[in-house]
C-alpha positions in Angstrom: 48.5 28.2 13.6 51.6 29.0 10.8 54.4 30.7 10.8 55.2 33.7 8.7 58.5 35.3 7.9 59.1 39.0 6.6 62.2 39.9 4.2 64.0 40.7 7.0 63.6 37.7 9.0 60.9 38.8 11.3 58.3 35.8 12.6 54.8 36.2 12.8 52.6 33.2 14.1 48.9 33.6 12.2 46.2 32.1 13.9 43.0 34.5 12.7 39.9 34.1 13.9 39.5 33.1 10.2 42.3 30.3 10.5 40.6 28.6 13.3 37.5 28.2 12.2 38.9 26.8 8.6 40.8 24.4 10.8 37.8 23.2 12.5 36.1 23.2 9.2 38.7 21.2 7.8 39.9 19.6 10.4 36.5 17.3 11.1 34.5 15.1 9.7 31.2 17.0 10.2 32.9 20.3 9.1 34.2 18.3 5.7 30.6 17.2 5.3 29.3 21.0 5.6 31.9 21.9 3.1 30.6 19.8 -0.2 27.9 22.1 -0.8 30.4 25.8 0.2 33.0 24.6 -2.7 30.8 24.1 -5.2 30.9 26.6 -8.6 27.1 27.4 -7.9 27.8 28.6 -4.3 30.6 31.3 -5.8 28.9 32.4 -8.2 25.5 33.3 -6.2 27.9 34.3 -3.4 29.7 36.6 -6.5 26.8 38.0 -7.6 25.5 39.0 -4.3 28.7 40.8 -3.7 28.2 42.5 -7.1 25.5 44.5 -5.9 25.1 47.7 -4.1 23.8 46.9 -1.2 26.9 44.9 -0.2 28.7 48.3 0.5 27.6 47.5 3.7 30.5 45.0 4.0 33.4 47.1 3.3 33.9 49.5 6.5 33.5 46.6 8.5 35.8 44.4 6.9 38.5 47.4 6.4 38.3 47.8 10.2 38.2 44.5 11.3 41.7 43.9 8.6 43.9 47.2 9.9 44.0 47.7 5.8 45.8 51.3 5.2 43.5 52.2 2.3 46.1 55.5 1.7 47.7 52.6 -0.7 44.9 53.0 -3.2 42.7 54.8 -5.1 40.9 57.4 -3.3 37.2 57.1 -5.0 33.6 55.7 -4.0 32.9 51.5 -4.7 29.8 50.5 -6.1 29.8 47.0 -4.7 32.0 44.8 -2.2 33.2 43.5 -5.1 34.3 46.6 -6.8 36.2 47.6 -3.4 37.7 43.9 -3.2 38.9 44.4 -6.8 39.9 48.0 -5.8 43.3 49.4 -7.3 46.9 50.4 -5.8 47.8 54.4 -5.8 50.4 55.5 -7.9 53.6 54.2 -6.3 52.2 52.5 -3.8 54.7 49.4 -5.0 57.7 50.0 -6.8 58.5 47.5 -9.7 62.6 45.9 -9.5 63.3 46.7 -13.2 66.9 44.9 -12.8 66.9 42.1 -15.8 68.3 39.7 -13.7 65.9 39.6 -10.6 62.8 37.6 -11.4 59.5 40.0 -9.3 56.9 38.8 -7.3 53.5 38.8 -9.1 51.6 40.2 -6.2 51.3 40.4 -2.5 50.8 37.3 -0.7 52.4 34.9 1.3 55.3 32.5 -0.6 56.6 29.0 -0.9 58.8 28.2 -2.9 59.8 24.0 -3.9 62.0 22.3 -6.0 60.0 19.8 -8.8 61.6 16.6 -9.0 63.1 15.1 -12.0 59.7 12.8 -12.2 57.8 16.1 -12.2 57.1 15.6 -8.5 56.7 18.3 -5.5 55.2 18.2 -2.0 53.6 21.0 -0.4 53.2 20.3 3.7 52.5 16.9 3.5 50.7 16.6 0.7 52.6 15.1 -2.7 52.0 16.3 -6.2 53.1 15.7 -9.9 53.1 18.8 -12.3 51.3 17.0 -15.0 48.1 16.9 -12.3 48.1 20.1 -12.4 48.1 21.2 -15.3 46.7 18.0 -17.5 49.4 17.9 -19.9 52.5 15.8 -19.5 54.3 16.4 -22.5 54.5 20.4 -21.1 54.7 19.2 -17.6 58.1 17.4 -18.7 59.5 21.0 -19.2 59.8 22.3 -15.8 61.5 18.6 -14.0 64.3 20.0 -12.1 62.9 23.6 -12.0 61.0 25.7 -8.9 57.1 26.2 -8.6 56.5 29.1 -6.9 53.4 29.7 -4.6 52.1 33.2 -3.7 49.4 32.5 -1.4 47.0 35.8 -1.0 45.0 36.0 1.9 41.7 37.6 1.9 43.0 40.9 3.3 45.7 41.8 0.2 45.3 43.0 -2.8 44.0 40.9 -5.6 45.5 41.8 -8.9 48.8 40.5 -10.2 51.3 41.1 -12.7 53.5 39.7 -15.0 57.4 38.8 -13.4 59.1 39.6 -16.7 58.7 41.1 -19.8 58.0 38.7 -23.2 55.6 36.9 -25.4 52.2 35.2 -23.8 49.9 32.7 -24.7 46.6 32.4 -24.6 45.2 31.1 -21.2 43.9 27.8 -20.5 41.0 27.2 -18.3 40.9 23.7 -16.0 37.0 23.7 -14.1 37.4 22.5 -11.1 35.6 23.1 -7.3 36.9 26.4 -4.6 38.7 25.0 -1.4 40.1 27.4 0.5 43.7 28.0 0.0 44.5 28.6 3.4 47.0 26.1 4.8 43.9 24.3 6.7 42.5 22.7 3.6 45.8 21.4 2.5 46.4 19.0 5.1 42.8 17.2 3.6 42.5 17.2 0.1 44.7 18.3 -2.9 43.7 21.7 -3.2 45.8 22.6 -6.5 45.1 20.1 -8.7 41.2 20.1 -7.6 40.7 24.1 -7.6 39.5 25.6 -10.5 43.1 26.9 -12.1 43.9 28.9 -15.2 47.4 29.2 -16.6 49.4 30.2 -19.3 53.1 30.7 -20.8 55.2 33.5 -20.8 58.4 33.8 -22.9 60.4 35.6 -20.9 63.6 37.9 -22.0 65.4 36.8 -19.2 64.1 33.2 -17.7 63.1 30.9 -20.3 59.4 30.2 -20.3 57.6 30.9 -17.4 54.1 29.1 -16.9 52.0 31.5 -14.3 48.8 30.2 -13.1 46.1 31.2 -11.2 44.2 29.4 -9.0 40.7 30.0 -7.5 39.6 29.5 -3.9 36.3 29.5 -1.8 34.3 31.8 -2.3 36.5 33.3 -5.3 33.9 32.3 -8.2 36.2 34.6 -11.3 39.4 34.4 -12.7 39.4 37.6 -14.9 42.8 37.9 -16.8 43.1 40.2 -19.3 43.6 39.2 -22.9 46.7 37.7 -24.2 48.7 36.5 -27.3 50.9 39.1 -27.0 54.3 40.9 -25.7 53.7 42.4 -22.5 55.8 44.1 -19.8 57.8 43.3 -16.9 54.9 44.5 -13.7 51.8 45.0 -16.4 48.8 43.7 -15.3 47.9 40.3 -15.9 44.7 40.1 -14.0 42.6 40.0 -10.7 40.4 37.5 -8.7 36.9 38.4 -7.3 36.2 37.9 -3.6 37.8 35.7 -1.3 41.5 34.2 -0.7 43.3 32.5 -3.6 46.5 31.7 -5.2 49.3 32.8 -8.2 51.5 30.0 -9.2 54.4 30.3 -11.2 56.8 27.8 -12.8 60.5 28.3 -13.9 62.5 25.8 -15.9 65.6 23.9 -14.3 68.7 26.4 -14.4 67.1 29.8 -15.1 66.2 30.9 -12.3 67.1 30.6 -8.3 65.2 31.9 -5.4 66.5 34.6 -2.8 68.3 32.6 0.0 65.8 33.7 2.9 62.7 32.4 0.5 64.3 28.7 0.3 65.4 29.0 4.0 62.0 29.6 5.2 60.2 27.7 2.8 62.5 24.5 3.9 61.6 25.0 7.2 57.7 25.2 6.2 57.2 29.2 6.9 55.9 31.4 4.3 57.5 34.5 3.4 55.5 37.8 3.2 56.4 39.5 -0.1 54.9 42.3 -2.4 54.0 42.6 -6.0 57.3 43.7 -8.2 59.9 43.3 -5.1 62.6 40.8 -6.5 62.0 37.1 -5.4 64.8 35.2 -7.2 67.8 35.8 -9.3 69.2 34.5 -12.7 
């Protein structure tokens, strides 16, 4: 069980059917064993292309029952696959984009953390401790965000799986770090070092109005494709960076010291270790 907290200070406690059995999963020493083979990158992608084809329909009713999802906030039109429903698309104005320059936006819906990186590049998430350069393999750029904010937007299986850019400005290309799927759910956490051993993807964004941004995106059991869209180029504040394929997984940003500050209730709950239910382009932190 975890607790969630809405932008107006509502509590939920989740404990899913789905979060009980991950913490049994995760939680022993037979369910750790049955795991090796489930996060391997052979598993996802047979368990992708399985939910590529069209027979997988079968799976969406269900699953949209099962999830209470309001399906009014997308595109009205027939899926050719699980996948293609899982990957499905909001309605126009279904979210609104905060086009103020000095709010920084969440990249998507999910669940968010936010922590403060240490001066040695250091951050702990729960109980488990992390350096910066682990996850992304490169010190000397690691060394740029000591004393700023990494920001986790934790999707759960249920939300919906594309993301955006939170600011306008100049992006690099992506690089790709191979790695195996743990779940993202809190469950896993608590037994292994799920960011830095996911299979992650990140790049930088030169931002007009916080410095350079380094978004990243992690994959997650089951979640065998990254699929961002090209970069090298300017993009816009709430244009579409990308989507994952089936299953939960994870957007990670990171700001620079002194550019950026999160909302007050987003540090609040995230000190206490409660996640805050946000949604994509609704302002997250300030200038």
């Amino acid at each position: 069980m975890h607790l969630t907290a809405d932008r107006k200070g509502n509590i939920t406690e989740e404990n899913s059917l789905q979060d009980r059995f991950l913490q049994v999963l995760y939680g022993s020493r037979i369910g750790r064993m049955l795991l090796k083979p489930m996060v391997s990158p052979v598993v996802s992608r047979v368990g992708g292309k399985l939910l590529d084809t069209g027979v997988s329909r079968i799976l969406i009713r269900p699953f949209i029952r099962s999830h209470s999802i309001d399906m009014t906030d997308y595109e009205d039109r027939r899926f050719t696959s699980y996948n293609d429903f899982f990957k499905r698309k909001l309605a126009l104005g279904a979210r609104r984009i905060d086009e103020t320059p000095e709010t920084l936006i969440s990249p998507c819906d999910s669940r968010l953390s936010v922590y403060k990186i240490g001066e040695n590049t250091s951050f702990c998430i729960k109980d488990t401790f992390y350096t910066v350069q682990s996850l992304l393999r490169d010190q000397k750029l690691a060394e740029k965000y000591a004393g700023g904010y990494i920001w986790v937007f934790r999707l759960c299986v249920d939300d919906y799986h594309r993301y955006v850019y939170a600011d306008q400005g100049m992006v690099s290309g992506s690089r790709k770090i191979p790695g195996v799927f743990h779940t993202v759910n809190p469950a896993a956490n608590d037994q292994f070092p799920i960011y830095k051993e996911n299979t992650r993807e990140y790049c930088l964004l030169r931002s007009e109005n916080f410095g350079t941004i380094l978004q990243m995106e992690v994959g997650a059991l089951l979640v065998g494709k990254i699929e961002n869209r090209p970069g090298k180029r300017k993009v816009g504040r709430g244009e579409e960076k990308g989507n994952f394929a089936f299953g939960g997984s994870t957007v990670i940003l990171m700001t620079q010291a002194g550019k950026v500050i999160p909302d007050e209730d987003i540090l609040r709950n995230s000190f206490h270790g409660m996640e805050t239910r946000v949604k994509l382009g609704e302002h997250v932190g300030r200038k």
